[in-house]
Structures are given as structure tokens and as C-alpha cells.
Backbone bond lengths (Angstrom), bond angles and torsions (degrees), N, CA, C in turn:
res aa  C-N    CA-C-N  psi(-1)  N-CA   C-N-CA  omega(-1)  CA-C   N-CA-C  phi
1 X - - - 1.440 - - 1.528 108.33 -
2 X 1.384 120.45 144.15 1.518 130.55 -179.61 1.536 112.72 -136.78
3 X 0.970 116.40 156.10 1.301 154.29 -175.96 1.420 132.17 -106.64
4 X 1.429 103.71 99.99 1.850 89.07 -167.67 2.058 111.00 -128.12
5 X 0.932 128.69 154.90 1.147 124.02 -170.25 1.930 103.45 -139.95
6 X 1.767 85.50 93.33 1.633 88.31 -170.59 1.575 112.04 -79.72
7 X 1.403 135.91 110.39 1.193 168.35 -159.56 1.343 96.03 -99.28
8 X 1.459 105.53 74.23 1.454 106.57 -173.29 1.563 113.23 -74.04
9 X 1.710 118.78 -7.28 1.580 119.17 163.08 1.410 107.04 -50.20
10 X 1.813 123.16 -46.64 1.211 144.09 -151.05 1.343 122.39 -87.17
11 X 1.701 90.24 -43.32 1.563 82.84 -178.19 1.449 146.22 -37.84
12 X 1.205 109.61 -61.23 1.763 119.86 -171.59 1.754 93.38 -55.19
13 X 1.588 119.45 -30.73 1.374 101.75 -172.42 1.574 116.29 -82.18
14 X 1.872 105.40 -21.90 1.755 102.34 168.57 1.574 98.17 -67.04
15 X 1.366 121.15 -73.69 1.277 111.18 -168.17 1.520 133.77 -14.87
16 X 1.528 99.49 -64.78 1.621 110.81 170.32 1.624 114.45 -47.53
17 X 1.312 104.28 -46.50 1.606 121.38 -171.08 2.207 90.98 -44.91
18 X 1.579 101.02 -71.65 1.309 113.25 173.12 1.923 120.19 -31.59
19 X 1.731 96.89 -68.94 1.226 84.04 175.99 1.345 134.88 -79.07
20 X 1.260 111.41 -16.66 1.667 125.96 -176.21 2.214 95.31 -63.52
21 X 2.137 96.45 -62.08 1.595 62.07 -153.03 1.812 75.20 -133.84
22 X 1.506 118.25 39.54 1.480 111.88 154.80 1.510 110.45 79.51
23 X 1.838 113.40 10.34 1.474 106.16 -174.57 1.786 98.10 -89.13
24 X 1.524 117.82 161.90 1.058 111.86 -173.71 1.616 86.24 -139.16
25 X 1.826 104.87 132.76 1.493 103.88 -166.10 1.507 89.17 -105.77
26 X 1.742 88.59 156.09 1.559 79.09 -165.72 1.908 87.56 -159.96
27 X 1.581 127.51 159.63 1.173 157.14 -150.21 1.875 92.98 -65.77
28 X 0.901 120.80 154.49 1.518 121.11 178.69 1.504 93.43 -85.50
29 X 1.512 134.74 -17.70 1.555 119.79 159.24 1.656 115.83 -81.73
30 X 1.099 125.95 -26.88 1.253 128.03 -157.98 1.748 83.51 -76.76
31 X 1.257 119.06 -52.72 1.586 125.16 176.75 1.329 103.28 -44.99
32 X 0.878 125.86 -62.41 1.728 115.37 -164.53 1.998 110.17 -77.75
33 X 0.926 95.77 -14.37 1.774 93.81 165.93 1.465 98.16 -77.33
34 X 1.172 115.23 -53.45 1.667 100.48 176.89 1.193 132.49 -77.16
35 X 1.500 135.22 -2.22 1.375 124.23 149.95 1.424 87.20 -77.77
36 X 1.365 149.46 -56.49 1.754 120.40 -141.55 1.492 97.32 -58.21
37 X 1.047 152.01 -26.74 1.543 149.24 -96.13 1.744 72.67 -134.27
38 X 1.848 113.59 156.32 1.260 119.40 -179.94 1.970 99.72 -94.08
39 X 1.087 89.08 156.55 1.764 93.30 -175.60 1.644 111.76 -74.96
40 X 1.362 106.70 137.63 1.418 116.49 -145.08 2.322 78.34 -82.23
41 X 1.173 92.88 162.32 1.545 114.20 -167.85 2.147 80.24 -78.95
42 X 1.259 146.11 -73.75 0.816 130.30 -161.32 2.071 95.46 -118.99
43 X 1.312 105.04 116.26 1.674 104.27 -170.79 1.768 118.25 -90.93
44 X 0.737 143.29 113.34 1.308 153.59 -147.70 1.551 108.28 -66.71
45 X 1.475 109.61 -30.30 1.609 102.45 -175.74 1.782 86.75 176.21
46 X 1.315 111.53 143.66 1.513 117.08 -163.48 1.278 97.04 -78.58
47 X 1.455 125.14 159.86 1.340 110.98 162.41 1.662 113.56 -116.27
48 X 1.103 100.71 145.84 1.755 103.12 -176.97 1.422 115.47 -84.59
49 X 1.622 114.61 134.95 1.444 88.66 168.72 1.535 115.32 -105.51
50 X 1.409 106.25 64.80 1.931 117.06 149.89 1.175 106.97 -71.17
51 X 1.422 114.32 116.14 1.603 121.93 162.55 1.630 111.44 -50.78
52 X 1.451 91.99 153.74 1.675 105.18 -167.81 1.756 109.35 -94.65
């Protein structure tokens, strides 16, 4: 289950961010669960750390 908080000021600029060059903006907690976490053997999509 996920959790999303559409920032409709933001959007079109995460989106692009995503499709242009694959960054995925994301919560200054959601970021730090994913550096503590070990790097997955095949990773699904990089994550950026641009604050959300």
C-alpha cells in the first residue's frame, strides 16, 4: 500500500522531472528510508534526492 500527496502546484514539474530524466521527488523521510535500505540487486527507477 502507498501514499501519495498530489501537489498539484508541483506536479507537471515532478512529472517532467520523471519523464525527462527518471528523477522521482520524494518526502525528506521517504529519502532517508531509501538510502538506509541495502541497494536492491536490480532497482526499478533511481531515486533523486530533490526535496519534495
Amino acid at each position: 500500500m502507498a501514499n501519495y500527496l498530489y501537489d498539484l502546484d508541483h506536479i507537471e514539474a515532478n512529472h517532467e522531472a520523471f519523464a525527462d530524466r527518471g528523477e522521482v521527488v520524494a518526502s525528506s523521510a521517504v529519502r532517508r528510508l531509501v538510502l538506509s535500505r541495502p541497494t536492491p540487486v536490480a532497482p526499478v527507477a533511481s531515486l533523486s534526492l530533490k526535496s519534495a
